[in-house]
N, C-alpha and C positions, 0 to 999 in steps of 0.2 A: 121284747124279752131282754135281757140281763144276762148276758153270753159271758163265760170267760173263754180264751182262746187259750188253746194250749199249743205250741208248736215250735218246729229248727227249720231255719235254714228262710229259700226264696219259697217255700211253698206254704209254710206259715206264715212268712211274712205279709204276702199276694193275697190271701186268705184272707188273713187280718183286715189287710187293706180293701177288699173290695169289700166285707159288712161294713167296716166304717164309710166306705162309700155307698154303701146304700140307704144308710142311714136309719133299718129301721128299727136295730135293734143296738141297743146300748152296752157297749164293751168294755167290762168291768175290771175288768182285770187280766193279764197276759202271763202264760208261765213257759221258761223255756229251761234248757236245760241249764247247770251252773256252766259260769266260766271257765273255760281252761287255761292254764298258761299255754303263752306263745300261738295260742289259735286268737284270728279278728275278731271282734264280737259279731255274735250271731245276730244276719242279717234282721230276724223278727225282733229281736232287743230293742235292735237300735230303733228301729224303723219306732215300736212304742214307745220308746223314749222320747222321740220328735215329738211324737203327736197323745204326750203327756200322760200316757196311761199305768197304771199300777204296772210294773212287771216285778215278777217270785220268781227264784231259783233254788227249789227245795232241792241236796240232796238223795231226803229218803222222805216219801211220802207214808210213809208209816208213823213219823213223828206226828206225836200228839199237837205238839205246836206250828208242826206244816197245814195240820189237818183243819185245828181251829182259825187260824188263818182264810185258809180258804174258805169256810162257812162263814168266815165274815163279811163275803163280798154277794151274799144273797143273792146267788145267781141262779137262773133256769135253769141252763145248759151250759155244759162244756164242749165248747169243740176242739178235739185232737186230731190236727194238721198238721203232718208226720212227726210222731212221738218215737222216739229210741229210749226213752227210758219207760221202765214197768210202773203202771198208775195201778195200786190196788184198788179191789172195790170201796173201800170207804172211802177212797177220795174220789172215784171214777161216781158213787151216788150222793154223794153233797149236793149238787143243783138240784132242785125240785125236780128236775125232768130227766137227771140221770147226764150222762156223756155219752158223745156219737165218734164214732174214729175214721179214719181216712185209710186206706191201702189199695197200691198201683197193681192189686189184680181183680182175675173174676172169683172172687173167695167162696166158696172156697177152695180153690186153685189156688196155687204158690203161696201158700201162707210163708211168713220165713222174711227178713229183713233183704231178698235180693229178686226183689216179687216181679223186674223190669228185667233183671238179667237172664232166667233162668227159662220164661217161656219161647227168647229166642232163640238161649242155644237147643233147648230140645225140639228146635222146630215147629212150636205153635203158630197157629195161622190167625189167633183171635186172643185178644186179651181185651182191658179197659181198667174200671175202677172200681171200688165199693165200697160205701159209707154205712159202717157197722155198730152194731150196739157191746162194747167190747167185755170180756172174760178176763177170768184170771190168766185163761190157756189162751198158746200163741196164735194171736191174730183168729179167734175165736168168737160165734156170738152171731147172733142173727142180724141179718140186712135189713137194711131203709132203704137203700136204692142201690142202684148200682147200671154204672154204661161201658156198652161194649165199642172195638174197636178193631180193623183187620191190621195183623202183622204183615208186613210185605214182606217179600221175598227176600228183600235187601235192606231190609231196614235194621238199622243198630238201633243201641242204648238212645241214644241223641233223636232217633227219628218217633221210636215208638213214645218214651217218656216225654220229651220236652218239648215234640211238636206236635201229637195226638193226645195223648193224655192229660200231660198239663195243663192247657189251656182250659177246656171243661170241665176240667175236676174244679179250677178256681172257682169257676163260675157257679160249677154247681153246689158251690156253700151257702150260696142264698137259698137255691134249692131246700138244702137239707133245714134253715133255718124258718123257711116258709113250712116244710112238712109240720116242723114241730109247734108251730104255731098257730095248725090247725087245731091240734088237741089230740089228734090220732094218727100220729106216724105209724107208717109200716114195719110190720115185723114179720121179715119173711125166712123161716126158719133153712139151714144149708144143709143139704144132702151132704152128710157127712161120710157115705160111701163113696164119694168122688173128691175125698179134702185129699191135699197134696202138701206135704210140707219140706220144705227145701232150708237147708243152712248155708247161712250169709258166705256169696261166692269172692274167693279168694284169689291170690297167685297161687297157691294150691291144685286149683281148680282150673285154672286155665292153660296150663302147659297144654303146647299143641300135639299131637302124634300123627305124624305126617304118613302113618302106617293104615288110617280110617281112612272109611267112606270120606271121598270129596265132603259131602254134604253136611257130614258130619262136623268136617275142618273148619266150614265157611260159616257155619252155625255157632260157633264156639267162637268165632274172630269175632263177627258182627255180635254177639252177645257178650260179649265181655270189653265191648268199644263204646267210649273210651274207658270206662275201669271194670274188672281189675287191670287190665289189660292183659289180651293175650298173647304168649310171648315162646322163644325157642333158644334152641342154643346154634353158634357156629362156630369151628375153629376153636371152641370151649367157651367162646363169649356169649352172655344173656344176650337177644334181640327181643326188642317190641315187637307186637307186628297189631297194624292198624288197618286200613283202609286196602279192601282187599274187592275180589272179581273173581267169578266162576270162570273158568274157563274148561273147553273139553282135550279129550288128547291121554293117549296111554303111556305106560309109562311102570318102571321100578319107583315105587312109593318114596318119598322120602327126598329124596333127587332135585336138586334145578334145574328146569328141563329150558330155558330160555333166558335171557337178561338182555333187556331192552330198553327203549327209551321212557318205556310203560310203566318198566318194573320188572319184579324179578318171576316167573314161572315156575310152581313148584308140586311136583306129582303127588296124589294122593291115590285110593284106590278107588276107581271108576271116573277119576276127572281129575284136573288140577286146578291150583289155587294161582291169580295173578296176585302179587304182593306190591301195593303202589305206594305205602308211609310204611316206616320202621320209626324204632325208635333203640340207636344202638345203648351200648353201656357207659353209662355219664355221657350220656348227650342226650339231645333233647330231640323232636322228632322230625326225618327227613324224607326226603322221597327216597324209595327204594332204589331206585337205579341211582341214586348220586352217591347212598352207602357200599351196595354192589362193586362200584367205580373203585373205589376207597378202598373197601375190604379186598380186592382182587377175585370178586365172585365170577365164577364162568359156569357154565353148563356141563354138568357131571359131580356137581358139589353136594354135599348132601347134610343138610339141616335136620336140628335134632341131637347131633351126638358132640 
């Protein structure tokens, strides 16, 4: 087939990389987002430009001249390997065989550009991927495929995305390229009484309030680690707070209940939080206990205000 890849970042790029390494489908053309000033160029750019292929950086896919463009690379299929900008339908059915899209949930669950962050802090125990046939509306459109995966208990940003999911999502773009190759890929329509739509998680979003459930606190650290990062005040200074531990024990909310060589101890309602990386204000990120030291945190201190 006659693929064009559409994609940002290491996951378009990897993408990219493993059709041309399988060699069996011919990659026509590359489109990623424009340049920005003062950002690197994006990783899939480059990587096409090595290995010599068309890359576009339309704008606005609505121009007539982005659109005949793209018809001119007589392609199948498009594959979108995570897209942040809006592809309308007339350039999402330019390939004969339409465009297929990428997104890091079980869709439709977490629709919404924070589809990694959001099921860990509400405490799901299952997420994965799913390669969808895309809409005008967000993260919308029936499935081709789609793989599941368990959230652990402890698992952040970093464990759920880039060490479960990432790996077989690459992989399974041969996948998705062998379905269409059959002539009858799936179309498995979503229960749209179970869609969930979430807006893109912020610093906004992650202030902690050390007044919740434990579980609730521990769920919001590890979901928002490492970005947005979740974060508190003390003494009226912003802290990060990153790499953290259930721990049990009662307590007034809100509190330091310990500081150790561990880290710092801090009460929530029904349990407390062990805090083992911060990351103070203009500086960069340290073990809890060596900020603690520094700040003159003791047991009786109370974070948040």
């Amino acid at each position: 087939m006659r693929v064009i890849v559409m994609g940002q970042q290491a996951f378009g790029k990897d993408s990219l990389a493993r059709i041309l390494e399988e060699g069996r489908d011919e990659v026509v053309a590359v489109y990623c987002e424009p340049d920005r000033e003062g950002r690197p160029v994006d990783p899939i750019k480059e990587f096409a430009l090595e290995e010599s292929l068309p890359v576009l950086q339309p704008g606005d896919f609505n121009d007539a001249a982005a659109l005949e463009e793209l018809a001119g690379f007589n392609a199948d299929l498009m594959i979108m390997a995570f897209v942040n900008i809006f592809v309308p339908e007339a350039a999402r059915d330019t390939p004969r065989l339409g465009s297929i899209c990428f997104h890091p949930s079980l869709l439709p669950l977490h629709r919404g550009p924070s589809a990694v962050n959001w099921p860990i802090i509400m405490g799901a125990t299952r997420s994965g991927y799913s390669w969808f046939y895309p809409s005008d509306g967000l993260d919308e459109g029936d499935c081709l495929l789609q793989w599941e995966c368990e959230i652990g208990p402890d698992d952040t940003v970093i464990d759920l995305y880039f060490k479960k999911i990432y790996p077989p999502a690459v992989e399974s773009v041969i996948e998705v390229c062998d379905l269409f190759r059959t002539g009858s890929p799936p179309r498995i329509a979503p229960e749209e009484s179970e869609a969930t739509y979430e807006r893109r998680c912020t610093k906004r979003h992650s202030r902690i309030d050390w007044n919740k459930p434990f579980e609730q606190v521990y769920n919001l650290i590890r979901g928002t680690n490492p970005a947005p990062g979740a974060w508190t005040t003390c003494n009226g200074q912003e802290l990060g707070i990153f790499d953290c531990a259930r721990a049990d024990g009662d307590g007034i909310s809100s509190r330091v209940m310990d500081v150790s060589d561990a880290g710092i101890t801090v009460q929530c309602v029904g349990g407390r939080i062990l805090i083992k990386r911060v990351r103070p204000a203009g500086s960069g990120k340290i073990p809890a206990a060596e900020w603690a030291g520094e700040a003159g945190i003791s047991k009786g201190d109370v974070l948040g205000e």
